[in-house]
C-alpha positions as CSV (number, residue, x, y, z in Angstrom):
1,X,0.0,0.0,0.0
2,X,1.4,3.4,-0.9
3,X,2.1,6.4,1.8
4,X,0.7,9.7,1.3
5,X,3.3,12.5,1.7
6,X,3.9,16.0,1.1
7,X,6.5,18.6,0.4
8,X,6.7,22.1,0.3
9,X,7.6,23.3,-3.6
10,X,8.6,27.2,-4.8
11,X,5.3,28.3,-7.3
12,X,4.9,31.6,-8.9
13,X,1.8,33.6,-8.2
14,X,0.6,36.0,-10.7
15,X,-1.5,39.6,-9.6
16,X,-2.8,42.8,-11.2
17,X,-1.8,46.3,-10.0
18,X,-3.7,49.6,-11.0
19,X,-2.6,53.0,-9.6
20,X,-4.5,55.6,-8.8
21,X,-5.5,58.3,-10.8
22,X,-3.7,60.9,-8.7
23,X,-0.2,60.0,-7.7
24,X,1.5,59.9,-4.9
25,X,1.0,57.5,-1.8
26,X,-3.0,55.6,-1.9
27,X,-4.9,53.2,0.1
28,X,-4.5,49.8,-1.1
29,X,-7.9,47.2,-1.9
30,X,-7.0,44.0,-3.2
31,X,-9.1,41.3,-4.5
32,X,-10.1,37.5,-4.8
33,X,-11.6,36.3,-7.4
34,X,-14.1,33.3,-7.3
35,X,-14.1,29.5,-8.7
36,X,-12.7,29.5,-12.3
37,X,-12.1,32.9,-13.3
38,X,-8.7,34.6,-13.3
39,X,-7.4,38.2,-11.6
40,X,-9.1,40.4,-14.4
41,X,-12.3,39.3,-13.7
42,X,-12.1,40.3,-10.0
43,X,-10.1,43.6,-10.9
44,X,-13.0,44.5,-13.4
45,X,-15.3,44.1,-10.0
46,X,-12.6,46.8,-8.1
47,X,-13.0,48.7,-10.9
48,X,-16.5,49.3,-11.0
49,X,-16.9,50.3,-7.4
50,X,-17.5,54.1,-7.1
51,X,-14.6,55.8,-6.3
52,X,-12.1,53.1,-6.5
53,X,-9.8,55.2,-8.7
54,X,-8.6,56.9,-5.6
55,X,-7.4,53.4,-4.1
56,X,-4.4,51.2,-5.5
57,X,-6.5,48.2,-6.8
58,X,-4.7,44.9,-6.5
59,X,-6.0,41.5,-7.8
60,X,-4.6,38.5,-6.9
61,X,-5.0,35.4,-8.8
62,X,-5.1,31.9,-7.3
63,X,-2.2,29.0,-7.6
64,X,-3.8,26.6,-9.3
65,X,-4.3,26.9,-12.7
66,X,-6.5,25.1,-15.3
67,X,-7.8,24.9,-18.7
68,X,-11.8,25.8,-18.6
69,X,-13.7,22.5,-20.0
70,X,-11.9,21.5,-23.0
71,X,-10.9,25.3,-24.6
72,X,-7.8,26.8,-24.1
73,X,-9.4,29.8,-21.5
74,X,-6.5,29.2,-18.5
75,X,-8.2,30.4,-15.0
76,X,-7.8,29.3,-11.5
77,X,-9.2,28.2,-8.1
78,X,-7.9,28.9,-4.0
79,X,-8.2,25.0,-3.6
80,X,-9.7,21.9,-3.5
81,X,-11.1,19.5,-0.4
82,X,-7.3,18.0,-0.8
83,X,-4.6,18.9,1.4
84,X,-7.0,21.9,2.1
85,X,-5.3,23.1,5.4
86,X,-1.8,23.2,3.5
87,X,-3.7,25.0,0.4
88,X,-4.8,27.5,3.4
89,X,-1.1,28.0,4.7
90,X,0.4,28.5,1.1
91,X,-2.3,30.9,0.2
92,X,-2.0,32.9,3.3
93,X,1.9,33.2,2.8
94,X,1.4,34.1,-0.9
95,X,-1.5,37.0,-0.3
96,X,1.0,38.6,2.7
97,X,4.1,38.7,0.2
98,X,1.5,40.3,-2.7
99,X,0.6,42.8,-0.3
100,X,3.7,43.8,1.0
101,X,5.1,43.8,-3.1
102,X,2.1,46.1,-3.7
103,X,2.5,48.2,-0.9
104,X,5.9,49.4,-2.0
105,X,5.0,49.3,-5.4
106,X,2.2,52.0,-4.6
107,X,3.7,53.8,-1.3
108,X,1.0,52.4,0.1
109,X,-1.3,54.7,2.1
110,X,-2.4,53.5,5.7
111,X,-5.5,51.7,4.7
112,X,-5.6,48.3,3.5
113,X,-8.9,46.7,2.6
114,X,-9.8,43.0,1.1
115,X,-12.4,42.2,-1.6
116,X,-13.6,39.0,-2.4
117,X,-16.3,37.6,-4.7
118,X,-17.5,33.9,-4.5
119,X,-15.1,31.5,-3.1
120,X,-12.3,34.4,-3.4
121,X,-14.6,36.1,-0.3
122,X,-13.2,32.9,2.5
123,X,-9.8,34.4,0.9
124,X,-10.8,38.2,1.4
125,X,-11.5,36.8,5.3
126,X,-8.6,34.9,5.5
127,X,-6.3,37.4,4.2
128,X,-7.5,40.0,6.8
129,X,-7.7,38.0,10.3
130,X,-4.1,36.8,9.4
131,X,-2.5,40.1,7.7
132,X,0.4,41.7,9.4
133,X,-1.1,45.0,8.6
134,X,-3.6,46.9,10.1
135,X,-7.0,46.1,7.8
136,X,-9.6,48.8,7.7
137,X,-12.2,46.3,6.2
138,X,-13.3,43.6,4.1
139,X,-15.9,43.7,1.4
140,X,-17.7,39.9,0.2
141,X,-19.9,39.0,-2.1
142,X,-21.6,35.4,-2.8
143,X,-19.2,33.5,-0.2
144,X,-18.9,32.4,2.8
145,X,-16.5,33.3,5.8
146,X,-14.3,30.4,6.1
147,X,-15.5,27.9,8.9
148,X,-11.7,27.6,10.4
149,X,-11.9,30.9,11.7
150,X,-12.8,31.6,15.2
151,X,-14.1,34.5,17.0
152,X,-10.7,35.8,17.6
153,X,-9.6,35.7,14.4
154,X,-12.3,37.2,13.2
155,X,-12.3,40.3,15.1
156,X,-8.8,41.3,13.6
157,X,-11.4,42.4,10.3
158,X,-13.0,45.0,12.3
159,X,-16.1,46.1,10.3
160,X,-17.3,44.0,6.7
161,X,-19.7,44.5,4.1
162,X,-21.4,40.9,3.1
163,X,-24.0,40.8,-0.2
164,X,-25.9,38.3,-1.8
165,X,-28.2,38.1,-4.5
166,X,-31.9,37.7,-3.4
167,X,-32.1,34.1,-5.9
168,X,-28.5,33.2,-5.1
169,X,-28.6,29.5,-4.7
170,X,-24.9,29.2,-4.0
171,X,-25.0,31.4,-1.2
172,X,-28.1,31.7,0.3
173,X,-29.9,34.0,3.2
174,X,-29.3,30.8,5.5
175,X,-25.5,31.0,4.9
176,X,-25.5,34.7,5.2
177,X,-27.3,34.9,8.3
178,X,-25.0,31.9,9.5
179,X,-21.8,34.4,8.9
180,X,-23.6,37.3,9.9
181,X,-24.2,35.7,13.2
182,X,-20.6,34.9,13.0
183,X,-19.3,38.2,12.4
184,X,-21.6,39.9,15.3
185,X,-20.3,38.0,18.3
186,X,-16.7,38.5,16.9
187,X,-17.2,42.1,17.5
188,X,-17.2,42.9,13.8
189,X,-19.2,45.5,12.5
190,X,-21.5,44.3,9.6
191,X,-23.1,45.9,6.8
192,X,-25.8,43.5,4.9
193,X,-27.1,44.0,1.6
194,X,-29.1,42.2,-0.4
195,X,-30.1,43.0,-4.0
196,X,-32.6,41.4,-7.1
197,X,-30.1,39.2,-8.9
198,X,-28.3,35.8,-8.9
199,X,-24.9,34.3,-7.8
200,X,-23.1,38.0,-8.8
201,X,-21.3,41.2,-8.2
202,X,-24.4,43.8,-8.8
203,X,-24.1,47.5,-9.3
204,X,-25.9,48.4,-6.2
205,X,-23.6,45.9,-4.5
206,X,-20.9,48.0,-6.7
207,X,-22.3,51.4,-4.9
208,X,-22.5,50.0,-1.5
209,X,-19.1,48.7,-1.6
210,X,-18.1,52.4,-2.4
211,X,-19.8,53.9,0.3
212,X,-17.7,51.3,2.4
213,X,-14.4,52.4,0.9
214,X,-15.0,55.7,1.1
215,X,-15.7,55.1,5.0
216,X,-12.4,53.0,5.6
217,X,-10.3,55.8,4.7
């Protein structure tokens, strides 16, 4: 019978980066993007929040790679039920050396926010409870906040937005309410909206997300 091992290998992560309109030093936002998509797609989401063109947007895009069906399209995913908890150490270690590249990069501003859409939001979580930097927020849309962390890890995020579509069927009002409940008795203080639409990043959740960002900074 064959033993199951692991071993730490060097990858190389890939990430967008998008000054801000007016120069000099800028608050940084950086974003996940969900299941099978690549960092455009999230950095498209970043972009289309009001006022976001004041911010450094960053968009990170996940380790493992893979062709879409049978076409050619390459995009990504966080990780898979395997070797999940080492997928979580690997990501977290990747994000904090993105951020810090990005934050020098930019003359980073202060305030450092996450985004995350879909299963990049358990990565938008993840990236604030264990940052090294002081986060001023995290905005997520159609995830959940990632079961492994506990009330003090959570309250490192502070205050959160969290949307859903109204006929989400990925992430429903059950789940929300679930993190929202979460969230709450970590001390975090949570924004909740919901909008008409599906499993998506919505322009009203576009314009709430910029009335968030323009209250981190």
């Amino acid at each position: 019978m064959a033993n199951t091992r692991t071993i730490a290998a060097a990858t190389h992560g890939r990430y967008l980066i998008e000054a801000p309109a007016s120069p000099g030093p800028a608050p940084l936002v950086v974003g996940f993007h969900g299941y099978a998509e690549t960092a455009e797609a999230q950095l498209d989401r970043l972009r289309a929040i009001p006022g976001s063109d004041g911010w450094c947007l960053v968009s990170v895009q996940a380790l493992h790679l893979f062709y879409r069906g049978r076409s050619q399209e390459v995009v990504a995913g966080w990780m898979t039920r395997q070797d999940r908890e080492l997928a979580i150490t690997d990501n977290i270690a990747y994000v904090k050396m993105v951020v810090e590249a990005a934050a020098r990069e930019s003359a980073m501003a202060s305030t450092l926010v996450f985004a995350g859409f879909s299963q990049g939001v358990a990565m938008a979580f993840r990236a604030a409870a264990w940052s090294e930097r002081p986060v001023a927020g995290v905005i997520a849309c159609g995830g959940d906040v990632p079961p492994e962390l506990e009330a003090p890890a959570l309250a490192r995020v502070r205050t959160a937005i969290i949307g859903r579509g109204l006929a989400d069927g990925f992430y429903t009002r059950e789940k929300a309410d679930v993190d929202a409940q979460r969230l709450r008795a970590a001390g975090v203080h949570l924004r909740r909206v919901e909008f008409d639409g599906g499993h998506e990043w919505s322009a009203p959740f576009a314009a709430a997300a910029g009335a968030f960002l323009s209250e981190c900074r």
